[in-house]
N, C-alpha and C positions, 0 to 999 in steps of 0.2 A: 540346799547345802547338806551334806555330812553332817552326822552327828559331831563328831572329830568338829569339824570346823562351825557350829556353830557353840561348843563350847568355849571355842576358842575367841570365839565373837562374843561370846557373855562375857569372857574375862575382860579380855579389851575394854570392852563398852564399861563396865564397873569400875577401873580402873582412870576412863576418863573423865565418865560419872565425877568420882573423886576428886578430881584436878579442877574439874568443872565449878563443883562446890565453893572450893578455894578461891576459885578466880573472880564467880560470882560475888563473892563479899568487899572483893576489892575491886571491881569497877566501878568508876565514879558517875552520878547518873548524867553530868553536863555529857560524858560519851557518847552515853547510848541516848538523850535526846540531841545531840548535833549527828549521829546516823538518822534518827528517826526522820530530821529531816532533809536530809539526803534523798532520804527515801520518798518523801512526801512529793520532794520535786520534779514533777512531772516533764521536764525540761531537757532531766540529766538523763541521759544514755546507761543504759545497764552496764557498760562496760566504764561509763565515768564513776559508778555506782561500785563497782567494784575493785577500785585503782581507791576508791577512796577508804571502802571499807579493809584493802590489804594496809593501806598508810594504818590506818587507828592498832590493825594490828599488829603491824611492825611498832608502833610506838608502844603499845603495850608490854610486847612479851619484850623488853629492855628491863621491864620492873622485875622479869620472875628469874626464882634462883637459879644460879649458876650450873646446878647439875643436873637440872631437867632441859632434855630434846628441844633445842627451838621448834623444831617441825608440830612435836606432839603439843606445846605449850601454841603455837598458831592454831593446831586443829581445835584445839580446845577456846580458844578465845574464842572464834568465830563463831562456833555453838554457841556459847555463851552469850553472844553479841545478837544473836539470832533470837535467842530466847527473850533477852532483855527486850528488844526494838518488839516483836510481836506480843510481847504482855504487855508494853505500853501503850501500841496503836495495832491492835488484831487486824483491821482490815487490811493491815500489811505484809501478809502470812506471806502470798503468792511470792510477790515481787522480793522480799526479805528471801526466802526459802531460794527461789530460783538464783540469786547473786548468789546466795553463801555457795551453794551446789556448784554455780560459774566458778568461784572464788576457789573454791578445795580441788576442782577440776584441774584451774592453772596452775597454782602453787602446791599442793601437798598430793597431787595423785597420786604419786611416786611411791611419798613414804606411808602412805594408806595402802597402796597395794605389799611394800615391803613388810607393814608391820600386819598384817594379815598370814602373808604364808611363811611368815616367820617360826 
């Protein structure tokens, strides 16, 4: 990348850093253990896996204020939710990582690529 664009990538990331922070203190842990075992269950389809992880965050960002981006407050839960599920059960890096990545692919590619060359 550009120097240009990865400072522009630093701010970004810092900035969601921050929201991150926020959001972390108010996830409640019954969440992130009813993903974790989502996740566990070997049964469900990666694609069941993440129809269930978009519901958690669509029910989430219902809680956060009114004048933050739904887009940027979903990219942010999801990390969030990402980071939670693999501090609780690490061997769940892959499979957690690969959904979120499905997950941002489907729903936020759009506005990840808009708020980049913004």
């Amino acid at each position: 990348l550009a120097p240009a664009n990865e400072d522009v990538i630093r701010i970004i990331a810092a900035q969601l850093a921050e929201i991150g922070d926020q959001f972390d203190k108010e996830i409640q842990g019954r969440v992130v253990n009813d993903l974790v075992q989502h996740f566990l269950n070997e049964n469900l389809s990666t694609e069941e896996i993440t129809r269930h992880m978009s519901r958690v965050v669509r029910e989430l960002t219902q809680a956060i204020p009114a004048d933050m981006e739904q887009e940027k407050a979903m990219l942010v839960l999801a990390m969030v939710l990402t980071k939670k599920i693999v501090n609780t059960v690490p061997s769940l890096l892959h499979r957690v990582f690969h959904t979120t990545v499905n997950y941002m692919n489907q729903q936020l590619h759009n506005y990840v690529v808009e708020m980049v060359s913004a």
